[in-house]
Kinemage of the C-alpha trace (Angstrom):
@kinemage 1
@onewidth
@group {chain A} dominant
@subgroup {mainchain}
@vectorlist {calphas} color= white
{ca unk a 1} P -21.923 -16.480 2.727
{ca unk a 2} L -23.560 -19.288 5.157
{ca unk a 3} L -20.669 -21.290 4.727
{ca unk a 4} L -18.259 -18.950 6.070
{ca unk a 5} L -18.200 -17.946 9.562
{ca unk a 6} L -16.756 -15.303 11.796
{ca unk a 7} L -12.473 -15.451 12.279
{ca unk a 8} L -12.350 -16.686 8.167
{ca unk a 9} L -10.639 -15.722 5.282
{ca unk a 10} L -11.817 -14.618 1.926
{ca unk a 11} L -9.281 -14.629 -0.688
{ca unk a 12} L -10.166 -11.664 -3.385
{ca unk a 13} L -8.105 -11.976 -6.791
{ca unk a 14} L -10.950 -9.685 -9.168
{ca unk a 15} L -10.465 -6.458 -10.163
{ca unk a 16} L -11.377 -3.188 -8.397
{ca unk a 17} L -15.646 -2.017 -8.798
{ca unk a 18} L -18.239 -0.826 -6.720
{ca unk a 19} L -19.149 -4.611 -6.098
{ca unk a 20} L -15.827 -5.163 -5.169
{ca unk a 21} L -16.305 -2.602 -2.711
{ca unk a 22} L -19.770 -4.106 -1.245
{ca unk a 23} L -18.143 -7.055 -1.055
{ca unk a 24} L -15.411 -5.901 1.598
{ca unk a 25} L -17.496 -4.140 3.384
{ca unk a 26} L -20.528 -7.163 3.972
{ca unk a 27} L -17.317 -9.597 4.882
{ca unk a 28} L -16.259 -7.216 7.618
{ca unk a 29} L -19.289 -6.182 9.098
{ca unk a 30} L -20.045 -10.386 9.562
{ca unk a 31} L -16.550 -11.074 10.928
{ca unk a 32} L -15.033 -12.373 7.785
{ca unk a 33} L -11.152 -11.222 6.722
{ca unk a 34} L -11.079 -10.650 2.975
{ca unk a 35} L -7.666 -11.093 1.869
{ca unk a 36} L -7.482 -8.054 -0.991
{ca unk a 37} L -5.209 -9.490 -3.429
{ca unk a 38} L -4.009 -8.719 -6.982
{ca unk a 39} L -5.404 -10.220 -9.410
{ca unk a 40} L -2.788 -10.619 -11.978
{ca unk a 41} L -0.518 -12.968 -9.580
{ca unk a 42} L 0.938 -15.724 -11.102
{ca unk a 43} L -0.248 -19.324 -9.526
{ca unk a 44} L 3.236 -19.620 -8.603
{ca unk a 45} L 2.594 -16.229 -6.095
{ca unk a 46} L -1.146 -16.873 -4.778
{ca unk a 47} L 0.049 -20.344 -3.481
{ca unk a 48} L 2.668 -18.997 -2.306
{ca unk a 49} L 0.746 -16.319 -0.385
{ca unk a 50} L -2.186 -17.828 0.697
{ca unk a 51} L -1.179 -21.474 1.782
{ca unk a 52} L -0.126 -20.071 5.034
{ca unk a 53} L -3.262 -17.860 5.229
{ca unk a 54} L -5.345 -20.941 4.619
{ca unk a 55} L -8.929 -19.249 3.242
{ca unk a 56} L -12.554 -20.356 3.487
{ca unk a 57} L -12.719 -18.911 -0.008
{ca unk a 58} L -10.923 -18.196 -3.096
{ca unk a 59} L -13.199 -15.514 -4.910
{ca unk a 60} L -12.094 -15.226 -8.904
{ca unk a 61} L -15.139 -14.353 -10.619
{ca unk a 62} L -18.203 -11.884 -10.263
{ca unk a 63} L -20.580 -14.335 -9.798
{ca unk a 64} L -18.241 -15.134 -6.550
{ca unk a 65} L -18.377 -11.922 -5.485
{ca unk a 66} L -21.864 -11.500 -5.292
{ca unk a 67} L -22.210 -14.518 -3.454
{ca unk a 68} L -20.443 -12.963 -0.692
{ca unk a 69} L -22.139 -9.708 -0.378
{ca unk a 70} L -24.872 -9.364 1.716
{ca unk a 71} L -27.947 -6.286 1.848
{ca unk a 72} L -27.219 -6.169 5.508
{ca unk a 73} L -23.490 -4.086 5.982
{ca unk a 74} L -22.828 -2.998 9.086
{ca unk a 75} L -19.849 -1.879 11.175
{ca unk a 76} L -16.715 -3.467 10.049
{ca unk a 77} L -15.611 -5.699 12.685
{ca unk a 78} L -12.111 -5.396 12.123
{ca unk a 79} L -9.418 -4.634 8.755
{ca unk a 80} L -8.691 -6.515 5.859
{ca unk a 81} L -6.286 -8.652 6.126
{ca unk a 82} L -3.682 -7.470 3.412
{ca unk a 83} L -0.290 -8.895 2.927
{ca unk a 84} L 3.044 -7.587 3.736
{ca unk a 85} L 6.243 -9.310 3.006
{ca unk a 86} L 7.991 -7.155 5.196
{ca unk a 87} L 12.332 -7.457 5.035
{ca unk a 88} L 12.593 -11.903 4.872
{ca unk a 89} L 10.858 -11.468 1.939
{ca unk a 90} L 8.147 -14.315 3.124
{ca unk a 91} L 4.427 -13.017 2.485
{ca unk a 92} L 2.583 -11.955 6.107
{ca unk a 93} L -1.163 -11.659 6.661
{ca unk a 94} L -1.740 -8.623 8.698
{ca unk a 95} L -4.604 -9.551 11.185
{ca unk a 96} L -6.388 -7.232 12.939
{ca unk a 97} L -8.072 -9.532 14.915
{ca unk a 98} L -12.639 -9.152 15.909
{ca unk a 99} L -13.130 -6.414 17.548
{ca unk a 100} L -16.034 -5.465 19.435
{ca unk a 101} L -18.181 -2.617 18.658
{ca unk a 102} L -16.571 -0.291 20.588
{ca unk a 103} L -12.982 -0.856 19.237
{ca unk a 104} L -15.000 -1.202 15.965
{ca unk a 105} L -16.908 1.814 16.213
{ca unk a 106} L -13.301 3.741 16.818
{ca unk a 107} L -11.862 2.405 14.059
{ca unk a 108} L -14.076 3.967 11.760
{ca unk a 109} L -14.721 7.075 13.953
{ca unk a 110} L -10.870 7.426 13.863
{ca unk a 111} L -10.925 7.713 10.146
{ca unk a 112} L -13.960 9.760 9.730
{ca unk a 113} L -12.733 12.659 11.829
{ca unk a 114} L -9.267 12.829 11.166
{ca unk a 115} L -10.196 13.057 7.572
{ca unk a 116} L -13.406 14.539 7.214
{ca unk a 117} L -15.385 11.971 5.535
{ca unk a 118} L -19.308 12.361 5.360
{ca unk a 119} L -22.415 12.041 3.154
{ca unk a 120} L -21.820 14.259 0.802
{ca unk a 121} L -18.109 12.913 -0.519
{ca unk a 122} L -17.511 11.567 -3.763
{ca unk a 123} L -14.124 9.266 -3.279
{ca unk a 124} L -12.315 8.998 -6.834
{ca unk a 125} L -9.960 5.696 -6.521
{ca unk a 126} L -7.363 6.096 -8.860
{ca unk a 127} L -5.120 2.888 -7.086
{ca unk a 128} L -6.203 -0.812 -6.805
{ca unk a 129} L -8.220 -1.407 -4.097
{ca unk a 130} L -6.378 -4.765 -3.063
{ca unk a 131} L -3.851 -1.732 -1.684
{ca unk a 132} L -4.573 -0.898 1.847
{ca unk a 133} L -4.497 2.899 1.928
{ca unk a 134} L -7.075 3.484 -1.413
{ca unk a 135} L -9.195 0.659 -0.049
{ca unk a 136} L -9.603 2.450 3.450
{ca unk a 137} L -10.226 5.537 2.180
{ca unk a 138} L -13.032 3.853 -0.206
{ca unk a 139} L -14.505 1.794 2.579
{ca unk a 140} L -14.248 4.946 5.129
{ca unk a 141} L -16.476 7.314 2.209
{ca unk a 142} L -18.840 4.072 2.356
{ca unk a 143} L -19.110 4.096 6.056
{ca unk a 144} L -19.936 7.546 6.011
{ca unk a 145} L -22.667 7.503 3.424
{ca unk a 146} L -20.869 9.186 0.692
{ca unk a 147} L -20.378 7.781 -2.947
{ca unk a 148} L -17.281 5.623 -4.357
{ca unk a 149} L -16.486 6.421 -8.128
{ca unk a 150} L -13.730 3.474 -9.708
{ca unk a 151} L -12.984 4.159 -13.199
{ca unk a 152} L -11.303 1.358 -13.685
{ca unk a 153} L -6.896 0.828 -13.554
{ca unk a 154} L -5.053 3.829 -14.029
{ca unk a 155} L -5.520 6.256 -16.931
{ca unk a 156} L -4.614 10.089 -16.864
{ca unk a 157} L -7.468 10.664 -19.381
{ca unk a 158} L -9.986 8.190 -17.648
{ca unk a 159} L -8.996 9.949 -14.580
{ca unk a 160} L -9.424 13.491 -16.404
{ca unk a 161} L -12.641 12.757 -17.032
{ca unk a 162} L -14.004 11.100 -14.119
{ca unk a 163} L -13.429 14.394 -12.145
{ca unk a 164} L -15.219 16.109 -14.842
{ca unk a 165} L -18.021 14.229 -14.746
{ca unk a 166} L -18.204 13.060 -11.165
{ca unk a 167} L -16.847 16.277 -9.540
{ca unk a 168} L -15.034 14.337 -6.579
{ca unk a 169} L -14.373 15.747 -3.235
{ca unk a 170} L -11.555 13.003 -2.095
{ca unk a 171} L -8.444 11.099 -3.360
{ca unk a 172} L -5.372 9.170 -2.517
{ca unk a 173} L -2.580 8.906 -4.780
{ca unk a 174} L 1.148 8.109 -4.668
{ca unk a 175} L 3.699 10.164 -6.309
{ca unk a 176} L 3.718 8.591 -9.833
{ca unk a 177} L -0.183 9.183 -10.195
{ca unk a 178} L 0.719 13.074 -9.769
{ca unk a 179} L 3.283 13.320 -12.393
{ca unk a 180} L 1.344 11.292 -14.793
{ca unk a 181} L -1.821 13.533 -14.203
{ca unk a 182} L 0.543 16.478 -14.650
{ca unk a 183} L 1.954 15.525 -17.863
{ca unk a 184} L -1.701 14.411 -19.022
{ca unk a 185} L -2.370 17.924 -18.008
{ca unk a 186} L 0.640 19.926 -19.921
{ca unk a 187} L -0.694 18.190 -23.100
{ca unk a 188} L -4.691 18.518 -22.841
{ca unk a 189} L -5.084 21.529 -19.845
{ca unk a 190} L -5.621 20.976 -16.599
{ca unk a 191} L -9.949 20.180 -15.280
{ca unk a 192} L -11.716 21.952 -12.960
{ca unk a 193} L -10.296 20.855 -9.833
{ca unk a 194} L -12.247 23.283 -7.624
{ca unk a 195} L -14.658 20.477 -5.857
{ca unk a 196} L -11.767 18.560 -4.118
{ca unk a 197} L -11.787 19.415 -0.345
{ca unk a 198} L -9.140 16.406 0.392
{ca unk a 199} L -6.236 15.021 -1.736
{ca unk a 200} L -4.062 12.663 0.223
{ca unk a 201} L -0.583 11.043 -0.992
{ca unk a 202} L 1.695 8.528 0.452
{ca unk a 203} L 3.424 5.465 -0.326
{ca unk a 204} L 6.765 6.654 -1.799
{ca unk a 205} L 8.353 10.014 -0.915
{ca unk a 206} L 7.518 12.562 -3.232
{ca unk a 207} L 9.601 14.892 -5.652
{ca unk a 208} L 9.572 18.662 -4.046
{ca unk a 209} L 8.480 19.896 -8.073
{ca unk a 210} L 5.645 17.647 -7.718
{ca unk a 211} L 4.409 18.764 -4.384
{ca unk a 212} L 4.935 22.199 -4.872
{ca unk a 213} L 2.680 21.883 -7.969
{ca unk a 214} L 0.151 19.675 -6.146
{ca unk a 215} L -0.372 22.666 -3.536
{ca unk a 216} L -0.693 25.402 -7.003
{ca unk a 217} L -3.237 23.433 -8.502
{ca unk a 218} L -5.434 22.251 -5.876
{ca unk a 219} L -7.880 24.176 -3.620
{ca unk a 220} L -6.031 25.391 -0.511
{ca unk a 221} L -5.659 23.564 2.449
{ca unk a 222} L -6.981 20.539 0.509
{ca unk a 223} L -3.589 18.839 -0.270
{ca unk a 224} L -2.269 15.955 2.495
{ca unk a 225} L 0.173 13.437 3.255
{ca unk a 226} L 0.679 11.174 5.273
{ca unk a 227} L 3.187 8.061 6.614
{ca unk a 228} L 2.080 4.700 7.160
{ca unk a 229} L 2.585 0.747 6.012
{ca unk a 230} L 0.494 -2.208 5.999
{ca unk a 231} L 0.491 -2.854 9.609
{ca unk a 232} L -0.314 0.759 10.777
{ca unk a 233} L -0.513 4.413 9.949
{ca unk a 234} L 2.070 6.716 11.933
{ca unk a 235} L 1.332 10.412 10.928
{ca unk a 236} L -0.490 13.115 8.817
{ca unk a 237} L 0.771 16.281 7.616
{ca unk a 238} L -1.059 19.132 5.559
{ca unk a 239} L 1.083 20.740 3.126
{ca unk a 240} L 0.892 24.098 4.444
{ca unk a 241} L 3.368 22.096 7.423
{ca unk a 242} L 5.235 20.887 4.909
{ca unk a 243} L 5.981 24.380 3.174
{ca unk a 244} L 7.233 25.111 6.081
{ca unk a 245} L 9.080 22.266 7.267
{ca unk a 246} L 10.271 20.422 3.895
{ca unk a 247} L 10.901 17.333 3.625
{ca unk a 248} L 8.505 16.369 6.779
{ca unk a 249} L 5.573 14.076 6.724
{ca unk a 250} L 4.240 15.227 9.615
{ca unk a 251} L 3.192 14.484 13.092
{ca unk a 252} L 1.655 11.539 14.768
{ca unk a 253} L -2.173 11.270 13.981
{ca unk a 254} L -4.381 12.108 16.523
{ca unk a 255} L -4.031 9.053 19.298
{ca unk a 256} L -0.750 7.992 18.524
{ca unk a 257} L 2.872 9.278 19.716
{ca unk a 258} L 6.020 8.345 17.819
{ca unk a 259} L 9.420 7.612 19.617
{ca unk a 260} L 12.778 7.041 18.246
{ca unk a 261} L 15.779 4.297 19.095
{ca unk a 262} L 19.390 5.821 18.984
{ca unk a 263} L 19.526 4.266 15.586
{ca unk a 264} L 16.553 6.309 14.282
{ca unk a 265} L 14.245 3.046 14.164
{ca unk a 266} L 10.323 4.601 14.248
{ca unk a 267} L 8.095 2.781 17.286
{ca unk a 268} L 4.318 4.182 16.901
{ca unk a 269} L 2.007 3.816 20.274
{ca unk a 270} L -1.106 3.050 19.093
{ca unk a 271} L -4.870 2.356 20.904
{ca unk a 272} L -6.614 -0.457 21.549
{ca unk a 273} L -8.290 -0.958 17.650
{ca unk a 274} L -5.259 -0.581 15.911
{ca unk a 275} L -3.203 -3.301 16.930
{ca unk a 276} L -2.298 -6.376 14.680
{ca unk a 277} L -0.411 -9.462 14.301
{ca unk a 278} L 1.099 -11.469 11.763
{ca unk a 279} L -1.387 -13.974 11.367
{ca unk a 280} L 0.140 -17.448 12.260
{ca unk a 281} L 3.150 -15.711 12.996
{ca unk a 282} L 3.777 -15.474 16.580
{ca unk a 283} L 7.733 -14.682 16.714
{ca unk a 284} L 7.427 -12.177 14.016
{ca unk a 285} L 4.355 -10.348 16.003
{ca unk a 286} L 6.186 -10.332 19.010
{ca unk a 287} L 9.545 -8.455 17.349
{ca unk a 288} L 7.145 -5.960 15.790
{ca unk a 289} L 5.540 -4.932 19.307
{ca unk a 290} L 6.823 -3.215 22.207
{ca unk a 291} L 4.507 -2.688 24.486
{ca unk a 292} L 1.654 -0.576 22.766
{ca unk a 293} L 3.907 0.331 20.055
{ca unk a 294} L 5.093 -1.421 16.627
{ca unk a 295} L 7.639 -0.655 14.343
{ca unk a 296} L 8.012 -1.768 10.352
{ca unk a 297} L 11.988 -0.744 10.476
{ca unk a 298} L 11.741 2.407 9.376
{ca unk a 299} L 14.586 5.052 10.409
{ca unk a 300} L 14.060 8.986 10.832
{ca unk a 301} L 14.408 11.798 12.861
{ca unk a 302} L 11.725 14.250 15.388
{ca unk a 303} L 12.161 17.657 15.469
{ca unk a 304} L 11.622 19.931 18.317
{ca unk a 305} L 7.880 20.188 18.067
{ca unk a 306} L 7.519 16.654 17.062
{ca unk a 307} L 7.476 16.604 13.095
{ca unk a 308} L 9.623 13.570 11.562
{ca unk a 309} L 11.295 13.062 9.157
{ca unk a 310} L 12.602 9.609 7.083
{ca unk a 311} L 15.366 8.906 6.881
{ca unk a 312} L 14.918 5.782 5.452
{ca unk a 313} L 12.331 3.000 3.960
{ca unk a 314} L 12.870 -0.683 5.525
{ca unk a 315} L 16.252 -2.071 4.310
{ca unk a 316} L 16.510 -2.625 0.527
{ca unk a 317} L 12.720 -1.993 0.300
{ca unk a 318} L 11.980 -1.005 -3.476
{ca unk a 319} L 9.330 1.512 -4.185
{ca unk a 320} L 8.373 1.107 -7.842
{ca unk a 321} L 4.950 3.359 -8.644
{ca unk a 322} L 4.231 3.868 -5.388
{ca unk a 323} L 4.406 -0.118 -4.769
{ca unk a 324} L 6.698 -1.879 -2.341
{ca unk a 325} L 8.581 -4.521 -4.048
{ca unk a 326} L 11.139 -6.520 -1.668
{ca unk a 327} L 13.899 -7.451 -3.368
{ca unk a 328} L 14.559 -11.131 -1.087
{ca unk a 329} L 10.814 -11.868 -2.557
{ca unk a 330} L 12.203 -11.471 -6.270
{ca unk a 331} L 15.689 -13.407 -5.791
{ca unk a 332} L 13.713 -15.998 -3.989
{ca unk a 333} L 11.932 -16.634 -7.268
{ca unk a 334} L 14.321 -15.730 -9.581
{ca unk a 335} L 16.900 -18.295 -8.220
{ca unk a 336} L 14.743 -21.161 -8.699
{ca unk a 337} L 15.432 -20.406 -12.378
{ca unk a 338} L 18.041 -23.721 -13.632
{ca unk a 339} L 19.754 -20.840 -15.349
{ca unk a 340} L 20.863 -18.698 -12.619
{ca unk a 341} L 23.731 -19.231 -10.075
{ca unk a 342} L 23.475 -16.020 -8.154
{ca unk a 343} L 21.284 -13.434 -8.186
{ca unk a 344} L 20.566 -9.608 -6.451
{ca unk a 345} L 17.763 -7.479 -6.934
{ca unk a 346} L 18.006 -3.749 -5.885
{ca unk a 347} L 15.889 -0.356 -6.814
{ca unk a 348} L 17.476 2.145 -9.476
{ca unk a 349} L 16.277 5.698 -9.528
{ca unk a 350} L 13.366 6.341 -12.263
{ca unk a 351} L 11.897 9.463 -13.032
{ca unk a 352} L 8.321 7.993 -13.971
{ca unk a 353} L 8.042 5.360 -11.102
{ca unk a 354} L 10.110 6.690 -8.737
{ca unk a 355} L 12.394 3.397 -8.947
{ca unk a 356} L 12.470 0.850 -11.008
{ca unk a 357} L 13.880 -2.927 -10.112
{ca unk a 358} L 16.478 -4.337 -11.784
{ca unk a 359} L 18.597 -7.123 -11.484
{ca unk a 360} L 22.147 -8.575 -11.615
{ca unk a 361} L 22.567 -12.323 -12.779
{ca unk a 362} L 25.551 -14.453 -12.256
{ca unk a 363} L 24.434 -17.923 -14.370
{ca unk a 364} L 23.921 -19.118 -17.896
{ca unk a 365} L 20.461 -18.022 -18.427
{ca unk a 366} L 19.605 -14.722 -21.214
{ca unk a 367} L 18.125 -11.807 -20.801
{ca unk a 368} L 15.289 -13.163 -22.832
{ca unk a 369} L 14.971 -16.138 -20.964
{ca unk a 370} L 14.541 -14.788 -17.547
{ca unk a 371} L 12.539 -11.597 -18.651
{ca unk a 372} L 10.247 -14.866 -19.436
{ca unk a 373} L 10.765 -16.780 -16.426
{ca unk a 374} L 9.554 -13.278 -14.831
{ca unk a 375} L 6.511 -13.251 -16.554
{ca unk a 376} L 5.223 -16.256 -15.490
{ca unk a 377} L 6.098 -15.769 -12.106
{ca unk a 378} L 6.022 -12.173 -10.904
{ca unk a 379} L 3.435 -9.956 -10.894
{ca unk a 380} L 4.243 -7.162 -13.322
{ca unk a 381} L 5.335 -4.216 -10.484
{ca unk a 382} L 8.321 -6.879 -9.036
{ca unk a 383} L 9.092 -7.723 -12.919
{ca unk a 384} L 12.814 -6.493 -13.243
{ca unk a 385} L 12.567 -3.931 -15.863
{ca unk a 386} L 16.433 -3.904 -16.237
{ca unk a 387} L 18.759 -7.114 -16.384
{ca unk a 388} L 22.525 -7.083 -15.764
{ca unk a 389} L 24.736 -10.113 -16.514
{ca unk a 390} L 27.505 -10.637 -14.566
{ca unk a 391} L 30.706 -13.072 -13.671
{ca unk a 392} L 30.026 -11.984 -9.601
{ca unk a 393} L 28.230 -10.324 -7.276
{ca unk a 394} L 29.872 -7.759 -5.223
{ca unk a 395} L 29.990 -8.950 -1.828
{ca unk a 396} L 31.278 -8.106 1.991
{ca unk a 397} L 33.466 -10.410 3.389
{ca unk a 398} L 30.767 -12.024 5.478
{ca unk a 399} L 29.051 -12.881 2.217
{ca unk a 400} L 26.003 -10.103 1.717
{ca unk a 401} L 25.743 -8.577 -1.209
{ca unk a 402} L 26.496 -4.917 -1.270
{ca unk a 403} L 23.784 -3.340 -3.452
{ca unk a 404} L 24.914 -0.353 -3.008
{ca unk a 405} L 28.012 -0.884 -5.591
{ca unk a 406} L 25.075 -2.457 -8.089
């Protein structure tokens, strides 16, 4: 830790613990950007990613990790800096910037009260924690003195068990982690679920069966969700709103108003603590902002007493498990292949992950042979899990490809 100083970057490529945890939180709270990242990239994707970001630090190993975590964690003097590749397809660092104690001191006050942590929560992370929203939610039960359990990547029976044995009062999920627990559930019976006061989703929209049996099974007035990216979160919504207003994710959290463009793109005003940039990226941060307000590209709608609704994801974005995959980021590496003369990825409809990416080839390579390629190259989420071979791609007659007819 003496070697790194305030305004650096920490590269993390280990898998989620407790120690993982610490180690975030002493980086922060001495002015040092981890940059949470998974841990099964290929070398072809963490050079890709982080030569732009330029870290002090690449941390691989446990003994790395603990050389990075200090006894003294304060207040976290600003976010980690995750990665977004947003629509070019081109990995961004999302850079909160040092903030002072006061804007500090919001940040996590912000959390903290919309959400209720305190002392007495038990946080059961059933996502990686180089994710943004599990890893806030982990660092924000810290923060407020309550306990972190990580069982380890996801299993509905590890899961099972944990809240058995742990009794947890929080957790974030995305869709797919529901209707895996739920099938767990059919086979083996559901646990006691009675000590969760907070169970938050996001990150892909969610099947109506699967809400409606997230609000049967769980305590009342315990079940959330909410709408936010990378860059920023946008809104909250219990599900009792949602009941009545289907298909809503809510209203803007508390210090934040939304507004709409004719075309339905979402701008979010937001204070002081939550801006960002692109680190590096000056152009790109600067089409993002408007004033106090940012948008990802998102489209939707507000109803009269300010509820929206989506009415789209960013354009072409793929969300596999609850993970967003952009297709550009895939071709990009797929058409380096010697193999392949033309190439589009696009999202298919899955019932267990919500989509799934495939792709459509135009080129001499095999199946086999780029299924390989992937492998060495992709991280296993932006893997195309089905492979079409074709003589063309249908196109417009300016030249894009219409994925739409794929």
């Amino acid at each position: 830790m003496s070697a790194l100083a305030a305004g650096d970057r920490v590269a993390l490529l280990v898998p989620a613990s407790g120690a993982y945890l610490d180690a975030v939180h002493s980086l922060l709270a001495h002015g040092i950007f981890p940059i949470p990242l998974d841990p099964r990239l290929s070398p072809h994707e963490r050079e890709r990613i982080l030569n732009p970001l330029d870290p002090a630090l690449v941390v691989e190993t446990p003994e790395q990790l603990a050389a990075v975590t200090t006894a003294d964690r304060g207040l976290p003097l600003g976010r980690p800096m995750h990665c977004t590749s947003g629509t070019t397809g081109v990995p961004k660092g999302v850079d909160s910037g040092l903030l002072d104690h006061d804007d500090a001191a919001a940040l996590v006050a912000e959390e903290r009260e919309l959400w209720g942590l305190c002392e007495t929560d038990v946080n059961l992370v059933l996502s990686p924690l180089y994710h943004s929203a599990p890893l806030r939610f982990a660092l924000g039960t810290t923060l407020a003195g309550g306990r972190v359990v990580v069982p380890g990547p996801f299993d509905p029976a590890a899961i099972t068990a944990a809240i058995d044995t742990e009794r947890p009062t929080t957790m974030f999920c995305v869709p797919t982690h529901l209707q895996r627990l739920f099938g767990h559930w059919d086979e083996v019976g559901a646990p006691d679920l009675s000590s969760f006061r907070l169970v938050a989703h996001a990150g892909a929209p969610c099947p109506s069966d699967v809400k409606n049996r997230l609000i049967e099974l769980f305590p009342p007035d315990s079940t959330w969700e909410f709408y936010g990216s990378t860059e920023g979160q946008f809104t909250a919504c219990r599900s009792e709103e949602w009941l009545e207003r289907p298909g809503t994710v809510g209203r803007a959290r508390p210090g934040r108003t939304l507004q709409l463009d004719d075309d339905g793109t979402i701008w979010c005003s937001v204070p002081p603590y939550a801006r960002f940039s692109y680190f590096r990226e000056p152009e790109k941060t600067a089409a993002t902002w408007r004033g106090d307000a940012f948008t990802v590209g998102d489209a939707g709608r507000l109803d009269d007493d300010g509820y929206l609704y989506l009415d789209g994801r960013r354009s072409d974005l793929i969300i596999s498990g609850g993970v967003n995959v952009y297709p550009l980021e895939v071709e990009q590496v797929l058409g380096e292949h010697p193999g392949v003369d033309d190439v589009a990825v696009y999202g298919a409809d899955d019932p267990a992950w919500g989509q799934r990416v495939c792709a459509a080839v135009v080129g001499t390579a095999t199946e086999a042979e780029l299924a390989a390629y992937a492998r060495e190259r992709l991280a296993p989420p932006k893997r195309p899990k089905t492979w079409t071979l074709r003589d063309e791609l249908p196109r417009t007659l300016t030249g894009k490809v219409r994925r739409q007819d794929l």
